[in-house]
N, C-alpha and C positions, 0 to 999 in steps of 0.2 A: 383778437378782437375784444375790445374793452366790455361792460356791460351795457347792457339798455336802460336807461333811467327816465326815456320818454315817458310821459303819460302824466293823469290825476292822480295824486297819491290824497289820502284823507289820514288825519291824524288819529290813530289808535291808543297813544299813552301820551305822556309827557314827565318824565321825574325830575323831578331836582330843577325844574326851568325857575321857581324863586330864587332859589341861592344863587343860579347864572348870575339871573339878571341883577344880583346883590353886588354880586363881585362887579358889574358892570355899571355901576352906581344909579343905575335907573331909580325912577323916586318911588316914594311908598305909594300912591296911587295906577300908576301906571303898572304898576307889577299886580299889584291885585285885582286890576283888569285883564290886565297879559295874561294870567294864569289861570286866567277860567277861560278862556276863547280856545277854541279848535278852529287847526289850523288844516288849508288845505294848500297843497306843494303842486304846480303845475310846471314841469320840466318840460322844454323841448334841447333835443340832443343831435345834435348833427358832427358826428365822431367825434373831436373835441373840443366842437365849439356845443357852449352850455346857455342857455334860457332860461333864468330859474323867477318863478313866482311864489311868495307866500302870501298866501290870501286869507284874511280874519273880517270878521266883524267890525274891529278897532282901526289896524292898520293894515296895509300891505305893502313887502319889500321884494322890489325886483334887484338882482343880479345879473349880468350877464358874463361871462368869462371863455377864456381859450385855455384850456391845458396844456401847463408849462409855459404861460407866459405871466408874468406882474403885472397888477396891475394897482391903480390906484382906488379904493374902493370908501366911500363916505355912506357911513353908514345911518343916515337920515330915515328918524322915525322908530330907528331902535337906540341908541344913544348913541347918535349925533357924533361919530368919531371920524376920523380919516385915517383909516388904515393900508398899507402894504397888504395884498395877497397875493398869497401865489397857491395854484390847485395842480396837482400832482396824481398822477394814476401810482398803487399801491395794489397790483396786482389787479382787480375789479375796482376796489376802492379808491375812492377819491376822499386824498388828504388836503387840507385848508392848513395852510397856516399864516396868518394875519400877524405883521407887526406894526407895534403901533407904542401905545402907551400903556397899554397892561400888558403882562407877565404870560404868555403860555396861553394865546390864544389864538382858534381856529376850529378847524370840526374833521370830521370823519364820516364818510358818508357809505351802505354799503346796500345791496341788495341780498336777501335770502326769501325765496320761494317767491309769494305777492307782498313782499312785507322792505318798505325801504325802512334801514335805521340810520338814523341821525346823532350823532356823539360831538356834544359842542360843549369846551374846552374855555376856563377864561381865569387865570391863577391857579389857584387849589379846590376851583367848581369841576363840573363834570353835569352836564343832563342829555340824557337818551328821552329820544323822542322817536317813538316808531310811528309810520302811517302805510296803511293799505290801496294796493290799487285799484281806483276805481274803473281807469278806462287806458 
């Protein structure tokens, strides 16, 4: 049985989410909004079909996906790309990986104790983004 990722998660850190968002050519405004907002993540999880909410102040991006299926995913509101994804079980983890027009992007997603981590991937970026559970 895969893991649980049901629930509110609230954003605890965020590192390196400027350089991401550099390598994802987001503008100089938008990034220096982006990276003062906490973020809060509401997943719903029904075995491998996924619900994902990111909820901010500024913006919010839903996803929704099946594990081990492609899909096409436009990425509207964070820079506006259309990308290939496909989301993968990696023992508990769930791996992303997005083709498109940049080089080596996608994420990693994984639970340990109350604490989901987040590992999002785009070139030679790299930002861990941990959040707690709320509910």
């Amino acid at each position: 049985m895969p893991a649980d990722y049901n629930g509110r998660w609230e954003m605890v850190s965020n590192e390196n989410f400027e350089e991401l968002m550099k390598s994802l050519d987001i503008d100089f405004a938008t990034r220096k909004i982006a990276a003062h907002l906490s973020q809060t993540k509401v997943i719903v999880q029904n075995g491998d079909k996924f619900e994902t909410k990111t909820l901010s102040t500024f913006r919010n991006y839903e996803v929704n996906f099946t594990v081990g299926e492609e899909f096409e995913e436009h990425t509207k509101g964070l820079d506006n790309r259309v990308v290939k994804t496909l989301v993968q079980w990696d023992g508990d983890k769930l791996v992303c990986v997005q083709t498109g027009e940049k080089k080596n992007r996608g994420w990693k997603q994984w639970i340990e104790g109350d604490l989901l981590h987040l590992e999002i991937t785009c070139e030679d970026k790299v930002c861990h983004q941990v959040f707690k559970k709320k509910q």
